[in-house]
C-alpha positions in Angstrom: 46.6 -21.7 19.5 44.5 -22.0 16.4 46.0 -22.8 13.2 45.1 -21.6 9.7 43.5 -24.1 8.8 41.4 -24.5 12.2 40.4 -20.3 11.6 39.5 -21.2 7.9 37.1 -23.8 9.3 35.7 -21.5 11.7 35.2 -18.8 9.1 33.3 -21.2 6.9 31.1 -22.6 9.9 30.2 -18.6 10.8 29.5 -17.9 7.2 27.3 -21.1 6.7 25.4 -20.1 9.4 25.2 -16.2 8.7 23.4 -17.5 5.3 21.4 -20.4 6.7 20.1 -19.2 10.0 20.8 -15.5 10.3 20.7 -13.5 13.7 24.7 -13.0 13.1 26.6 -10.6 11.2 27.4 -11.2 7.6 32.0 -10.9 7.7 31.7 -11.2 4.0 33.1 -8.3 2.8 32.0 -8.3 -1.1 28.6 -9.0 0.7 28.9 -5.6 2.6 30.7 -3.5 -0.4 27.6 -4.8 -2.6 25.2 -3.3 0.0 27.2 -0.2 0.6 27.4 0.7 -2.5 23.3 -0.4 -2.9 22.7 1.9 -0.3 24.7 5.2 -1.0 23.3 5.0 -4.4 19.5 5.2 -3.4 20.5 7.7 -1.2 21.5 9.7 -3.4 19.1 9.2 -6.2 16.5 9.9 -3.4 18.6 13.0 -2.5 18.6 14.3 -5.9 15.0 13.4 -6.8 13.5 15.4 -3.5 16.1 18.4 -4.5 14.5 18.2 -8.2 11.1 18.3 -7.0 11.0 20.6 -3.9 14.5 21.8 -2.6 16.5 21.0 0.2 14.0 19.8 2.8 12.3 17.7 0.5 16.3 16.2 -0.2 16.6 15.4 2.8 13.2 13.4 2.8 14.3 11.8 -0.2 17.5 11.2 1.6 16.1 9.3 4.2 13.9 7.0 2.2 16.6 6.4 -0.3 18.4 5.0 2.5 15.9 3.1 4.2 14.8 1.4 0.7 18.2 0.8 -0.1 19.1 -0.6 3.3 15.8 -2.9 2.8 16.4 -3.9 -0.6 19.8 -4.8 -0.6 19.2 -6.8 3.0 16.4 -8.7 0.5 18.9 -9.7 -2.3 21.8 -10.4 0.0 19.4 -12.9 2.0 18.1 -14.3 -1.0 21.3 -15.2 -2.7 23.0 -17.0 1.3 19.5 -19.0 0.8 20.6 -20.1 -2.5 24.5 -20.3 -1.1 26.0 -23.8 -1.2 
């Protein structure tokens, strides 16, 4: 059975390679609340922009690409800042 210690280790090992290689999921969770929160955000402004300018289809438009530039950006920054991780 693994000790504390042993699971710490292995939790470092998986993050160091989450930052420096990729292809796994990121366990960090201030990572994830950071791109959550990046993500509902453009959402939304996307959602209210496309309402503003041309009702609810449009919203949902705005929805979409708030969420998909949001997803995209926030991926960027997070995999810019593991690259700089020590």
């Amino acid at each position: 059975m693994l000790v504390a210690a042993e699971l710490q280790n292995l939790r470092i090992v998986g993050d160091l390679i989450a930052d420096k290689v990729g292809l796994v999921l990121n366990l960090r969770v201030k990572d994830n609340l950071y791109q959550a929160i990046a993500v509902a955000s453009t959402t939304a402004l996307g959602a209210l922009v496309g309402f503003i300018f041309g009702g609810v289809r449009v919203a949902l438009s705005g929805a979409f690409g708030g969420l998909v530039v949001g997803g995209l950006a926030s991926g960027l920054v997070l995999m810019i800042i593991g690259l700089t991780r020590k």
